[in-house]
Structure formats: structure tokens, C-alpha cells
VOPAGU-2260 file (C-alpha; in pm, 1 decimal, decimal comma):
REM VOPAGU-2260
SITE   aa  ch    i         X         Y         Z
SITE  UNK   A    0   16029,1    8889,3    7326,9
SITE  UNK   A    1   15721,2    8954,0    7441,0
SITE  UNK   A    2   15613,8    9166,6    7742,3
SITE  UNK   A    3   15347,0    9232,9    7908,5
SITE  UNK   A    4   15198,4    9509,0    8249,5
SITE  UNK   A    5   14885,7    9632,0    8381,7
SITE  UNK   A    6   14784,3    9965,0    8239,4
SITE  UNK   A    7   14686,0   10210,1    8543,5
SITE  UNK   A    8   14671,4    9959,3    8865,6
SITE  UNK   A    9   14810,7    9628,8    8959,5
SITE  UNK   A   10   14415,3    9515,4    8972,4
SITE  UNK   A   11   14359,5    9648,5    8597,8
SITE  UNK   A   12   14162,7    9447,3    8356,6
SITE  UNK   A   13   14367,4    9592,1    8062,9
SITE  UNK   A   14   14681,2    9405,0    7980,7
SITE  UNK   A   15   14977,9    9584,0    7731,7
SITE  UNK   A   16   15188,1    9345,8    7553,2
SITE  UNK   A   17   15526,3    9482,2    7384,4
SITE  UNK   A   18   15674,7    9299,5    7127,4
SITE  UNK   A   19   15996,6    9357,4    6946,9
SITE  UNK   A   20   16010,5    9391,2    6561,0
SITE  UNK   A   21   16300,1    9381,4    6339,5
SITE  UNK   A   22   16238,5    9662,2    6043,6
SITE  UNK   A   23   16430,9    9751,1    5763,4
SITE  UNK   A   24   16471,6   10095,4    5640,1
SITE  UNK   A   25   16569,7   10157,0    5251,1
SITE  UNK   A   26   16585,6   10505,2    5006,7
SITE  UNK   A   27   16421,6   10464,0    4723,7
SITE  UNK   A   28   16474,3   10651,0    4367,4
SITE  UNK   A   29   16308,3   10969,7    4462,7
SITE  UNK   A   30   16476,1   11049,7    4814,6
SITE  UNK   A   31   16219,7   10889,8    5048,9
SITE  UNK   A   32   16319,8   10608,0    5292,5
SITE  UNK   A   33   16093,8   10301,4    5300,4
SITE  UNK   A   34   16037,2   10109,5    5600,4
SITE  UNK   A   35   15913,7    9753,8    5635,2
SITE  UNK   A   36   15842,5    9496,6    5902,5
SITE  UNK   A   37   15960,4    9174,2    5727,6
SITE  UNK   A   38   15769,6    8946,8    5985,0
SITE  UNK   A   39   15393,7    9100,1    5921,8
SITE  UNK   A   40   15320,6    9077,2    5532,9
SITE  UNK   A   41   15219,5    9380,8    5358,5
SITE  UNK   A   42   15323,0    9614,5    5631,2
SITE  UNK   A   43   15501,3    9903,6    5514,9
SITE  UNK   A   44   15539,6   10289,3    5542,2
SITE  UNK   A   45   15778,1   10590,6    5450,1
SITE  UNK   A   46   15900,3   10893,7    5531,9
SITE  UNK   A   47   16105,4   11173,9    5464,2
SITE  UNK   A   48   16365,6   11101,1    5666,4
SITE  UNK   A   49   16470,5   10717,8    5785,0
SITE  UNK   A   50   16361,4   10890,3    6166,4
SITE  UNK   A   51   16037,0   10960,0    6028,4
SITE  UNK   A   52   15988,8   10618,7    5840,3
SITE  UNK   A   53   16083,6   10464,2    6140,1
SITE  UNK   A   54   15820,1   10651,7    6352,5
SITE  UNK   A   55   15576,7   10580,7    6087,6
SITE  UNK   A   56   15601,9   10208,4    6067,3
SITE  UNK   A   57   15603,9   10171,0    6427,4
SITE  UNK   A   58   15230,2   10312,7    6381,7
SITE  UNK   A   59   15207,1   10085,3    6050,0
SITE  UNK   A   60   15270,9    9746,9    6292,3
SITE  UNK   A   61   15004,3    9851,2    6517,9
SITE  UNK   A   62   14763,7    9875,1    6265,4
SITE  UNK   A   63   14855,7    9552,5    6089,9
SITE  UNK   A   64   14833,9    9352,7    6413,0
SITE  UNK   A   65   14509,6    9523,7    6482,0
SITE  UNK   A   66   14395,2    9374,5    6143,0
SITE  UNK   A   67   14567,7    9085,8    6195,5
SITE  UNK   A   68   14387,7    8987,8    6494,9
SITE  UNK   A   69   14044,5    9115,9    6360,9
SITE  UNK   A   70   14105,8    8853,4    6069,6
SITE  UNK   A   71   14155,7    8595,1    6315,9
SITE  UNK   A   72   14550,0    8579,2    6143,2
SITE  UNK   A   73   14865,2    8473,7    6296,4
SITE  UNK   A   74   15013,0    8811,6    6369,7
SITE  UNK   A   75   15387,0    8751,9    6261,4
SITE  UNK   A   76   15506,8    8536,6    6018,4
SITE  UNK   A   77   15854,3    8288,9    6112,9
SITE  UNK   A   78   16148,6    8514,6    5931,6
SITE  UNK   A   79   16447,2    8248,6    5871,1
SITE  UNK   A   80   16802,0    8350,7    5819,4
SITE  UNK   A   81   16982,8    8149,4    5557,8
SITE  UNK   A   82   17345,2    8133,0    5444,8
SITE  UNK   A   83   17403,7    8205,6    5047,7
SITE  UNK   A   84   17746,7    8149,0    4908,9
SITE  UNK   A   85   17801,0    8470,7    4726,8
């Protein structure tokens, strides 16, 4: 979804846009919780605590779609879910 309001004053120049990621958190081998944003390649963080990992990659996205958009890239990739017999 994407979202998007003036900053300051309805006559601002400067337009927000919020955009909803999915993330997934995991704990690795040595305690800490890795966080990742499936949809933007490459972008992940950690923390101490899944909280923590969580704050961090929110700050992780905005960097990547900074870069992203620098680089002229698409910011998100399509994620797909897909049914595996199991």
C-alpha cells in the first residue's frame, strides 16, 4: 500500500510516501536475531533482540530505497507465494 501527505502544510512542496514491508526476523547460531526485507535484495540487519532487529531494519529499508533510487533501480522486487507439497 502506498501512502502518501504533505509534510508541514497542505501547500508543502515535500511529499512523504509510506509503504508497507513484509520482514522476516530469524536467530542465528550465536543468539542474535536477523532481520530481512525479502522484497529489496541485499537488505538486511540484526540485533540483539528481534525488537531491536526490527527497529534496525526499518532504518536498513530506508537506506536501501535511498540507494535504490540513486541507482535509478526498481525499489522492490515482486515476492511470489508458491504452494510446495511437503
Amino acid at each position: 500500500m502506498l501512502l502518501s501527505h504533505a509534510r508541514d502544510a497542505p501547500n508543502a512542496s515535500i511529499i512523504e510516501f509510506a509503504m508497507k514491508f513484509l520482514i522476516a526476523i530469524t536467530q542465528d547460531e550465536d543468539g542474535m536475531f536477523v532481520a530481512e526485507c525479502p522484497s529489496i535484495p541485499g537488505c538486511v540487519s540484526q540485533g540483539k533482540t528481534s525488537e531491536e532487529a526490527e527497529r534496525n531494519i526499518q532504518e536498513a529499508i530506508q537506506e536501501c530505497l535511498a540507494v535504490r533510487a540513486e541507482k535509478r533501480l526498481p525499489l522492490t522486487v515482486t515476492i511470489r507465494e508458491v504452494e510446495i507439497p511437503v
